[in-house]
C-alpha positions as CSV (number, residue, x, y, z in Angstrom):
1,X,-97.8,15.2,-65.6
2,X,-95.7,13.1,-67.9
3,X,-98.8,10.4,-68.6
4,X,-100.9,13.7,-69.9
5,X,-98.2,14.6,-72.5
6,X,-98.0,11.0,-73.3
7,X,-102.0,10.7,-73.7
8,X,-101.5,13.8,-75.6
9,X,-98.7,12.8,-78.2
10,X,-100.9,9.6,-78.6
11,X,-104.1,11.3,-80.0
12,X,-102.0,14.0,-82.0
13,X,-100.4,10.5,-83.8
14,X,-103.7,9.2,-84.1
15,X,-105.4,11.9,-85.7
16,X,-102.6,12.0,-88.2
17,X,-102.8,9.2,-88.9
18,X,-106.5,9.3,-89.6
19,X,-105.7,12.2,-91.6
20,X,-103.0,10.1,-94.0
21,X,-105.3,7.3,-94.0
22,X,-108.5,9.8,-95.1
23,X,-106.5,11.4,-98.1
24,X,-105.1,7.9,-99.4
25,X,-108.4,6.7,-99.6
26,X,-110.2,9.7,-100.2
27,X,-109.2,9.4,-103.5
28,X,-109.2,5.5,-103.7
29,X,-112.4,5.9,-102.1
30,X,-114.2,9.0,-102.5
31,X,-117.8,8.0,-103.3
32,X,-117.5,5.1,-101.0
33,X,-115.2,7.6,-98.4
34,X,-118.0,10.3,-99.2
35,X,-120.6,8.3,-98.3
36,X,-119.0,6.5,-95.1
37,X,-117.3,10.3,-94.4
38,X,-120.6,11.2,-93.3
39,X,-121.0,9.6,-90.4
40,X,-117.4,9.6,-90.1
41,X,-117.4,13.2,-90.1
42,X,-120.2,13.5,-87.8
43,X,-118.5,10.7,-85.2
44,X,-115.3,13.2,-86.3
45,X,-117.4,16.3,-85.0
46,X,-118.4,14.4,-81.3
47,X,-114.9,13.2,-81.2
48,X,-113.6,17.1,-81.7
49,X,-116.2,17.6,-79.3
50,X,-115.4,15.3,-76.9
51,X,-112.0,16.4,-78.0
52,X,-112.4,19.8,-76.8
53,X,-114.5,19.1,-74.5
54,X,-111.2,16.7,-73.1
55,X,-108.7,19.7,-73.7
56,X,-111.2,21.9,-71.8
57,X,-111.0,19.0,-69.1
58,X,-107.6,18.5,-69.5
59,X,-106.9,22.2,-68.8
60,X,-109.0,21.9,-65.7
61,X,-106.8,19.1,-65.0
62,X,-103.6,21.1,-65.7
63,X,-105.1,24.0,-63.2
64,X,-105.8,21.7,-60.6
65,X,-102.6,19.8,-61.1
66,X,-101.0,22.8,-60.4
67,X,-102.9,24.4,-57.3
68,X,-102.4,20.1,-56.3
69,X,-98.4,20.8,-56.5
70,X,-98.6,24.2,-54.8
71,X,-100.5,22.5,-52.1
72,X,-98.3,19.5,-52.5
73,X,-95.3,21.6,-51.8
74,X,-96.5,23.7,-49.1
75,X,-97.7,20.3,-47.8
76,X,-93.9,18.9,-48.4
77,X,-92.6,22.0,-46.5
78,X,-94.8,21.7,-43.9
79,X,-94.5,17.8,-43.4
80,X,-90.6,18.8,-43.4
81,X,-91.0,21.6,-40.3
82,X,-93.2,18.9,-39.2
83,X,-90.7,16.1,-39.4
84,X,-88.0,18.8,-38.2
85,X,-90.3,19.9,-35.2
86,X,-91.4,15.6,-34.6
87,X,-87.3,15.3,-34.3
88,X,-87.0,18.0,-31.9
89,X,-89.8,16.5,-30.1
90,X,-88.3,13.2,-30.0
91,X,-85.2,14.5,-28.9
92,X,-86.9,16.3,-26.2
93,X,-88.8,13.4,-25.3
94,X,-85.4,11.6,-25.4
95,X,-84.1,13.7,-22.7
96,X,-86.7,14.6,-20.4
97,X,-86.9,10.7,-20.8
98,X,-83.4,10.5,-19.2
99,X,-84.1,13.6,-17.3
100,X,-87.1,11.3,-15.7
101,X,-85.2,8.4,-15.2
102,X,-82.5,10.8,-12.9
103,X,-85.5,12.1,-11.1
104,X,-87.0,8.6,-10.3
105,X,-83.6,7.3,-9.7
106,X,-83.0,10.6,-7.0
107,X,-86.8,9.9,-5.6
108,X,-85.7,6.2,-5.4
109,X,-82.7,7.8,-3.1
110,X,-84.7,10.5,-1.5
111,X,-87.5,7.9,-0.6
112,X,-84.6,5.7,0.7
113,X,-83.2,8.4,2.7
114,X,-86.8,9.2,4.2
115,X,-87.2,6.0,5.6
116,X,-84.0,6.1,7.0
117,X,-84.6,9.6,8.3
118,X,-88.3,8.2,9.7
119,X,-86.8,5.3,11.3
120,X,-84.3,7.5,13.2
121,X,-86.7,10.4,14.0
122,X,-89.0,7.3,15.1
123,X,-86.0,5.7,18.0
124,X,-85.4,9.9,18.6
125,X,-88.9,10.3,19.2
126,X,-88.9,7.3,21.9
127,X,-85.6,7.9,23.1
128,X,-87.0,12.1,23.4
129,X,-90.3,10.0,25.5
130,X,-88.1,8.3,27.7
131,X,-85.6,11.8,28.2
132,X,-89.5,13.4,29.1
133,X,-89.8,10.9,31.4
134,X,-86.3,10.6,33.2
135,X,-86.4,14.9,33.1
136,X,-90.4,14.8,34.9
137,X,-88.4,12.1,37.4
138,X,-85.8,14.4,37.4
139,X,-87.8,17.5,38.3
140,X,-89.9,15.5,41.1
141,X,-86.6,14.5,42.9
142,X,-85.7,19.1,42.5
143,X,-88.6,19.5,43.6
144,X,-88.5,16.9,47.0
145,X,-84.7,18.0,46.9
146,X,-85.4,21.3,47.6
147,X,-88.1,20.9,49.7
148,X,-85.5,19.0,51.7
149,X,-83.2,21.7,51.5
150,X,-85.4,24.2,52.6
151,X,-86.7,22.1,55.4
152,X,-82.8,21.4,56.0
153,X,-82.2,25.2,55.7
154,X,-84.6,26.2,58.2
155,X,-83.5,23.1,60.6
156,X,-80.0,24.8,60.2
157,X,-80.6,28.5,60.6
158,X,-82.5,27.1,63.4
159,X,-80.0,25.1,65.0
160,X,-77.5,28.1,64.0
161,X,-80.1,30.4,66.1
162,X,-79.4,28.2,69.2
163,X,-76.2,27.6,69.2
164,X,-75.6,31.3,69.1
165,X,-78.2,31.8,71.7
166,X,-76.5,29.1,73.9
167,X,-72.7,30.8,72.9
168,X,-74.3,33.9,74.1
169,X,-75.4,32.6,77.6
170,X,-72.2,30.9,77.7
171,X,-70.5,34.9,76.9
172,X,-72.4,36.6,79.9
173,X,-71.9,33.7,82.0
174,X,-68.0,34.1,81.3
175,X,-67.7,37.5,81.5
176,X,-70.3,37.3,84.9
177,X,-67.1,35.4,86.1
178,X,-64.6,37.9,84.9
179,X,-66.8,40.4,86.4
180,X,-67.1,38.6,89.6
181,X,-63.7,38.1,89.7
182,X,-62.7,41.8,88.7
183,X,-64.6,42.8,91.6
184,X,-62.0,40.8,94.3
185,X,-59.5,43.4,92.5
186,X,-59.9,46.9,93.7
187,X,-56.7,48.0,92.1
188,X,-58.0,46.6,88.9
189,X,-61.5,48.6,89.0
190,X,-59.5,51.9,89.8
191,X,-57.2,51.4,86.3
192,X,-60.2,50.9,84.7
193,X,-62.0,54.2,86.0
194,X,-59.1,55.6,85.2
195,X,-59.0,54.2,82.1
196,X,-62.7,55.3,81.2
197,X,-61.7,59.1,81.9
198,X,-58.6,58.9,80.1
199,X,-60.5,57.4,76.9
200,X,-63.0,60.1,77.2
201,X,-60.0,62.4,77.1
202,X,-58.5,60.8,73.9
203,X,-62.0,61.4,71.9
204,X,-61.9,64.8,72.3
205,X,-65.4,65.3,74.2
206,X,-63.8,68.7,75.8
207,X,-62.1,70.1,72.8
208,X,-63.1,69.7,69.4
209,X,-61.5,71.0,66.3
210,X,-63.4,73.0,63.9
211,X,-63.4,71.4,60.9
212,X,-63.1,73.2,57.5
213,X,-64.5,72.5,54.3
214,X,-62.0,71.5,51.3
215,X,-61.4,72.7,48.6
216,X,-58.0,71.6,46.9
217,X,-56.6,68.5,45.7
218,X,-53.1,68.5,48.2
219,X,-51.8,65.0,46.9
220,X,-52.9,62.5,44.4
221,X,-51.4,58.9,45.2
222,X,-51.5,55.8,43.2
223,X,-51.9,53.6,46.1
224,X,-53.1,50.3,45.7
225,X,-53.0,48.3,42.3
226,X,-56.7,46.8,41.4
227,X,-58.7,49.7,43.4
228,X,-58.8,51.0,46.8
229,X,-61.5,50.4,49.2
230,X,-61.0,51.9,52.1
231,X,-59.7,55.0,54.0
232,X,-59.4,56.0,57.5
233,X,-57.2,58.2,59.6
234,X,-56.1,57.1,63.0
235,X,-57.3,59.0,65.8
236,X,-56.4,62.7,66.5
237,X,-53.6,61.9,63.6
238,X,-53.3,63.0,59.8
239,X,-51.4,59.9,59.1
240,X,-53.9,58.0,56.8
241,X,-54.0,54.5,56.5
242,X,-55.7,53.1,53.5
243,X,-56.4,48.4,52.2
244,X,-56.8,47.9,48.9
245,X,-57.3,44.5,46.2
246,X,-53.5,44.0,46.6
247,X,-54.2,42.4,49.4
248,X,-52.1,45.3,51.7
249,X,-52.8,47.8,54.1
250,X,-50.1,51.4,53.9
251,X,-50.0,53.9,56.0
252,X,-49.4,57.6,54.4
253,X,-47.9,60.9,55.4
254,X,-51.0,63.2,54.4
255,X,-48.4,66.4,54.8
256,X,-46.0,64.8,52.3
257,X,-47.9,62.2,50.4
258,X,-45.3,59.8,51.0
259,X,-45.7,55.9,52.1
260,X,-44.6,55.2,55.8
261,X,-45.4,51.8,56.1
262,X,-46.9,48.7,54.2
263,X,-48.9,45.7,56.1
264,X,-48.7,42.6,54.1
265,X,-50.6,38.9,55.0
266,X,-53.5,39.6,53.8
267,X,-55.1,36.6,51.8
268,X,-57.9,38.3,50.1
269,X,-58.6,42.0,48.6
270,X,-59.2,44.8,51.8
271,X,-62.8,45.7,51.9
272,X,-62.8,47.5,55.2
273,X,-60.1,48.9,57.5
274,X,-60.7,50.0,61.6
275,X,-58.4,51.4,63.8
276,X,-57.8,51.0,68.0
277,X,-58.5,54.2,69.6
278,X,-54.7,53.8,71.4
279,X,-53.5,53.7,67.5
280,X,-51.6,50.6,68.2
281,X,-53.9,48.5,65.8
282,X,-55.5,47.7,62.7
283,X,-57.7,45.5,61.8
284,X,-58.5,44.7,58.1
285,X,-62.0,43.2,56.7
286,X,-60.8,40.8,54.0
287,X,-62.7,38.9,51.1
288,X,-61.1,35.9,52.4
289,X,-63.5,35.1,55.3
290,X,-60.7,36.5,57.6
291,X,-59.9,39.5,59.6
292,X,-56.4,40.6,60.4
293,X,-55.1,42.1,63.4
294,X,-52.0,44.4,62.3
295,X,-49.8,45.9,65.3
296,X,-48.6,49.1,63.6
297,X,-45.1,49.2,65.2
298,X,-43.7,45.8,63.8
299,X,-46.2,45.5,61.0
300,X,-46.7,41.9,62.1
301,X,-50.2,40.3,62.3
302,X,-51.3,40.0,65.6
303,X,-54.5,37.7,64.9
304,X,-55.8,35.9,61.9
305,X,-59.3,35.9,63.7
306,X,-61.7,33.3,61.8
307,X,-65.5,32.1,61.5
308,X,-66.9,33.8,59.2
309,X,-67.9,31.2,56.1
310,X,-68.0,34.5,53.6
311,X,-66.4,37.6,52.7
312,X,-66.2,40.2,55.2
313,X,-67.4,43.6,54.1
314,X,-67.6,45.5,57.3
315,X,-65.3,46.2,61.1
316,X,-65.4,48.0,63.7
317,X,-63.7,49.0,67.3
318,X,-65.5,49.6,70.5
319,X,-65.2,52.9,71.2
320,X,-65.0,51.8,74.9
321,X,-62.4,49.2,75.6
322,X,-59.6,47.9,72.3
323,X,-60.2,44.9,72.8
324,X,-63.7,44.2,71.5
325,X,-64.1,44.2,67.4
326,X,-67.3,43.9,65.0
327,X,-67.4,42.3,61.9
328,X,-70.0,41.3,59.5
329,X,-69.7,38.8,56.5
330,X,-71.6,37.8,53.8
331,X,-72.8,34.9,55.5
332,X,-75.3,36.6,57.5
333,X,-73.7,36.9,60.4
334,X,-72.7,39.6,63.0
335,X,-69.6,38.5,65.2
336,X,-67.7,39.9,68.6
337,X,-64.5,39.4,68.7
338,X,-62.1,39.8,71.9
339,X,-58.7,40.8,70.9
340,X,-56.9,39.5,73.9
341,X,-58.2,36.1,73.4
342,X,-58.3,36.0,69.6
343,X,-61.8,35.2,69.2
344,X,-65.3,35.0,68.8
345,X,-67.0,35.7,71.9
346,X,-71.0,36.6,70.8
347,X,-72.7,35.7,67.0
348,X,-75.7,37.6,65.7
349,X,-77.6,36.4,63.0
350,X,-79.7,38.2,60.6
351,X,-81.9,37.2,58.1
352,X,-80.1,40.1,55.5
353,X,-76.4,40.6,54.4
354,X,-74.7,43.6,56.5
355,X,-72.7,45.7,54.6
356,X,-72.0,48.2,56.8
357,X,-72.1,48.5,61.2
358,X,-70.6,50.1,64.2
359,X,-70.2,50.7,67.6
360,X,-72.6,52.5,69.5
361,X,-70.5,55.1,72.0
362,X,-71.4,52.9,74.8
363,X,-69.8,49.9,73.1
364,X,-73.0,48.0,74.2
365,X,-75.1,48.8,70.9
366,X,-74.6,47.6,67.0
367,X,-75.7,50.0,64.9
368,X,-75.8,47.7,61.6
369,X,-77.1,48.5,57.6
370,X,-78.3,45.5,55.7
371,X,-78.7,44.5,51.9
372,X,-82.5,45.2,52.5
373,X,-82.4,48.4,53.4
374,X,-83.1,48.0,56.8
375,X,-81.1,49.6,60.0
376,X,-80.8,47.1,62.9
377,X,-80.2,48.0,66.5
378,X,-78.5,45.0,68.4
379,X,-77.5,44.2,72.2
380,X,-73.7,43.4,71.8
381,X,-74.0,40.8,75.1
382,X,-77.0,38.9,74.2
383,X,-77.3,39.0,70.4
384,X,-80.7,40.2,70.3
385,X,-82.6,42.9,68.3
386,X,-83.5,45.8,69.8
387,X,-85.2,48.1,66.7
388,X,-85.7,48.2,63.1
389,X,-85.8,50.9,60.8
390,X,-86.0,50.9,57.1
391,X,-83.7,53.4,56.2
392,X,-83.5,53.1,52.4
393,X,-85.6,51.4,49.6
394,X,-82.2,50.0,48.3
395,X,-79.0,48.4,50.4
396,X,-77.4,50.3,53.0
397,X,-73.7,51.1,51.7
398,X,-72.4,52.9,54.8
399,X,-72.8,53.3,58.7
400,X,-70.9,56.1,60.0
401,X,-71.3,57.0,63.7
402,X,-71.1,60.9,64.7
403,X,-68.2,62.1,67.1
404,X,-70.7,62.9,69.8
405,X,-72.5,60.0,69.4
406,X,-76.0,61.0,69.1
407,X,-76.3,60.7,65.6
408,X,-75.4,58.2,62.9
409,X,-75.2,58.6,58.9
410,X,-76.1,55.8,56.3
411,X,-75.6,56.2,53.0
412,X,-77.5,53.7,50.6
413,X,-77.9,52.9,46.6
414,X,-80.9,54.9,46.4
415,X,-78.8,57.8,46.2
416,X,-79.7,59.4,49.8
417,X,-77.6,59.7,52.6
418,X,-79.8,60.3,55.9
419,X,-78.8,61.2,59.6
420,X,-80.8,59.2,61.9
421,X,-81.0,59.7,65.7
422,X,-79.5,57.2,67.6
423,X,-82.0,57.1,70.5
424,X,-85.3,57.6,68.7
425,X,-84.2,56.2,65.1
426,X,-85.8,59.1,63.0
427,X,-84.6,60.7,60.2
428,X,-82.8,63.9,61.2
429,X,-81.6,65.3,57.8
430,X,-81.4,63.7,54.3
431,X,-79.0,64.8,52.0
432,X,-79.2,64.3,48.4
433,X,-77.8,65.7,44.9
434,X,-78.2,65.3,41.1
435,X,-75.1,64.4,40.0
436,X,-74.2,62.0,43.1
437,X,-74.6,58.4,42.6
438,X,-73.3,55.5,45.4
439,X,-70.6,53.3,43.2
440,X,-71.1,50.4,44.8
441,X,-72.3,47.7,47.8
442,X,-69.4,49.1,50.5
443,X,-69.2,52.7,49.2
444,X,-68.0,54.7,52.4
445,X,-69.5,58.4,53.7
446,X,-68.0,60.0,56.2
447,X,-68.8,62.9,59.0
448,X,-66.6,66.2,59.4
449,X,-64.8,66.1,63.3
450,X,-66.8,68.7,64.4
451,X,-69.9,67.2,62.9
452,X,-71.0,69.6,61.0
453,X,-70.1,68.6,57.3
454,X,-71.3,64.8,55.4
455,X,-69.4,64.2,52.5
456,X,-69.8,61.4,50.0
457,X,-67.9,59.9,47.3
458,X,-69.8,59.8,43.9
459,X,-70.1,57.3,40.3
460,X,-68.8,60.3,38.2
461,X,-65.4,60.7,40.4
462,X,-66.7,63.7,42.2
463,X,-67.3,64.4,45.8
464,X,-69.7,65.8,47.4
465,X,-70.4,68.0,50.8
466,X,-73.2,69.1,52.7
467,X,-73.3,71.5,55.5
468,X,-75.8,70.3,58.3
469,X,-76.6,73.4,59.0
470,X,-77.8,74.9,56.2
471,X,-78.6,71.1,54.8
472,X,-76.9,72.0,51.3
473,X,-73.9,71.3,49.6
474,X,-71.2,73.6,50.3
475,X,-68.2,72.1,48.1
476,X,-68.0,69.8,45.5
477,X,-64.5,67.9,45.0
478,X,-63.2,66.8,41.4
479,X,-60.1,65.1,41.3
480,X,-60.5,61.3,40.8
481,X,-61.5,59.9,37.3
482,X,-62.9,56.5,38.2
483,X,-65.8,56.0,40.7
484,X,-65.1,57.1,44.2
485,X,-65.6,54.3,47.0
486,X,-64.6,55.9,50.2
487,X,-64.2,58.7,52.3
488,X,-62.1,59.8,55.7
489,X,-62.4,63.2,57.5
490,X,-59.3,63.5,59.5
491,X,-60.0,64.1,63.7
492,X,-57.8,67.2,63.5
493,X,-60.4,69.1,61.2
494,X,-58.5,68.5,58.1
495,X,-57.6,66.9,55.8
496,X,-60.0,64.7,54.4
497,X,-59.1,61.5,52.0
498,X,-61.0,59.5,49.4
499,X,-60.2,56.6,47.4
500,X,-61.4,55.2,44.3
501,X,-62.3,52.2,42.0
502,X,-58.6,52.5,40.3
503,X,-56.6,52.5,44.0
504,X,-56.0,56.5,43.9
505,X,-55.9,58.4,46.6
506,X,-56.7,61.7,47.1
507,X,-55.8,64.3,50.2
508,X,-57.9,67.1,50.2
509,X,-57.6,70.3,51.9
């Protein structure tokens, strides 16, 4: 821009100067100025020309100096956001620079760390091959273990099966002897005669007592801290006598719902209670793998009687003599016991759990109910089985003998009590009803004196009763509010008892 102006001033100077120097010697000159003017002129005319035509050029010049500086500054503008933009750049650059140099230094780390990790997980994986190999060792030596076992099982349940066949030939040999010996005695077979008729007196085979049905909740007595168990009365007697998991046994005034006596020594929770037929005795089934012989009067314990290797669940007294005792334990085994000796003198062994059993009326019979449902027949004297019934499709929970003897009731988890007879094993009657549901494993049922009422404790606290006769319930009893366990029907006709999963007590009437 500035050289144009200069280029410009330059010819304007010039052409004055031509113009001074043209009218000093214009006149000085003329012909000679005349003459060389011509050409002069005409050079004058190309130069104006050329002149022009440079103006016109220079103009074109000017035009595309300017649209040059417009594009030059747009250009500048856009080199600046350029340069801004290359900055930003740069400075992004920068820092994802840095930002890559953290990430390779972390990879650096992670990569370190992998190896590390791969080197353990490598001695894990060997040391998890050699665990796989010491387990598969392991699991051979379970597996020959309890082969071993069972072979030693079997070996021992065999050896168990002869050494209670060989205590029961020693039993019959003894009481051969004893016989044998009784026999020199006539004095001694007439006190037993007599003793046979006056027992037949005492269980009320001439005269029995109409039984009613009840109805009313006389007494309600917290009895036994834990739960109760187990109820009975003693014969021809309303005095109730009832074991619970405080480890006691208390006898109970039914008419005034007061405690007459407590039995202590027990070592383990009561799960079943039976009851001499001369009232003098009771003998309690205890979770500690013992029975206890009480003698009511002094309260102290008789005999500790033990064998058993598990709980027992289940007792009973000959109807017979007072002296011989059933019990049945969680260790699969059915045991006679003599009371005037204080112990074992015949072993049964089943291949179920008996929760429940009693004496036939002959005393020479176990009636028995097993965890498998099954009812067993056994011959008290030589230990074996004499029939097999399967009375329910769940465990037998109760074995209650009828007064008369001909019939026995067996209650089980399948919700059915059935009367079976006792010489042919069928099902007499079965009672059943919506609501009633067997508590538990030991839940005791009960026959009226006079057998013609079953009643039955219930899960929802409520009792139940059937008539035999008309094979329906005639009465049902609310009054506890915990499951009901166990129930008594007194040998007088009334009143009847139950006990529950909290330890109440309840006389009904």
């Amino acid at each position: 821009m500035i050289e144009d102006e200069v280029s410009k001033e330059a010819i304007k100077r010039t052409m004055k100067a031509l113009r001074r120097r043209h009218l000093l010697e214009e006149g000085a000159h003329g012909p000679a100025f005349a003459a060389l003017l011509k050409p002069i002129t005409l050079q004058g005319f190309e130069w104006k020309e050329k002149a022009e035509n440079l103006e016109l050029e220079l103009q074109q010049c000017y035009k595309a100096q300017s649209r040059l500086s417009e594009q030059l500054v747009v250009e500048v503008a856009e080199s600046r956001n350029t340069k801004a933009l290359i900055q930003e750049k740069e400075t992004l650059i920068t820092d994802l620079q840095s930002e890559i140099e953290q990430k390779r230094d972390e990879c650096c780390q992670l990569k370190e760390s992998l190896d590390e990790k791969t080197k353990a997980l490598d001695v894990v994986l060997s040391e998890n091959h050699a665990l796989k190999a010491q387990l598969e060792e392991l699991m051979i030596n379970v597996r020959n273990t309890d082969a071993e076992n069972k072979l030693l099982v079997d070996r021992i349940m065999s050896e168990k099966l002869e050494a209670a066949d060989k205590i029961n030939e020693i039993s019959m040999m003894y009481e051969d002897l004893r016989v044998r010996c009784q026999i020199n005695s006539i004095e001694q077979l007439a006190r037993q005669h007599v003793d046979g008729v006056i027992r037949q007196n005492e269980f009320g085979f001439e005269d029995l007592v109409e039984s009613t049905v009840p109805s009313v909740c006389k007494h309600t007595i917290t009895a036994h801290a834990g739960g109760c168990g187990s109820v009975l009365f003693q014969w021809n007697s309303d005095k109730l006598i009832t074991g619970g998991q405080d480890r006691t046994v208390k006898i109970w005034d039914t008419n005034t719902g007061l405690l007459s006596s407590t039995l202590n020594g027990c070592l383990g929770s009561v799960l079943d209670l039976a009851i001499t037929h001369d009232n003098k005795s009771v003998i309690a089934a205890s979770s500690s793998n013992h029975l206890f012989v009480f003698d009511i009067g002094s309260g102290r314990i008789r005999h500790s009687l033990t064998g058993h290797t598990d709980k027992v669940c289940a007792v009973d007294v000959s109807r017979v003599s007072c002296r011989h005792v059933l019990s049945a334990a969680y260790d699969r085994t059915i045991k006679v016991w003599d009371l005037q000796k204080g112990y074992c003198v015949n072993t049964i062994i089943s291949h179920s759990n008996c929760n429940a059993l009693c004496f036939s009326m002959d005393g020479l019979t176990v009636c028995s109910g097993h965890v498998d449902g099954n009812l067993r027949l056994w011959d008290t004297q030589t230990g074996k089985l004499i029939s097999e019934v399967s009375a329910h499709s769940q465990p037998v929970t109760s074995i209650y003998l009828s007064r008369n003897g001909n019939t026995v009731l067996t209650s089980g988890r399948d919700n059915l009590h059935n009367l079976f007879d006792m010489r042919t094993l069928e099902v007499c009657l079965t009672f059943r009803a919506n609501g009633n549901k067997v508590a538990s494993n030991w839940s005791r049922s009960c026959i009226s004196a006079d057998d013609n009422y079953v009643a039955a404790g219930s899960m929802d606290g409520s009792i139940y009763v059937w008539s035999r006769s008309k094979a329906d319930i005639v009465s049902t009893l609310k009054g506890h509010t915990a499951p009901v366990l166990s129930c008594a029907w007194s040998g007088l006709g009334k009143p009847m008892a139950s006990a529950d999963r909290s330890g109440t007590v309840c006389i009904w009437t």
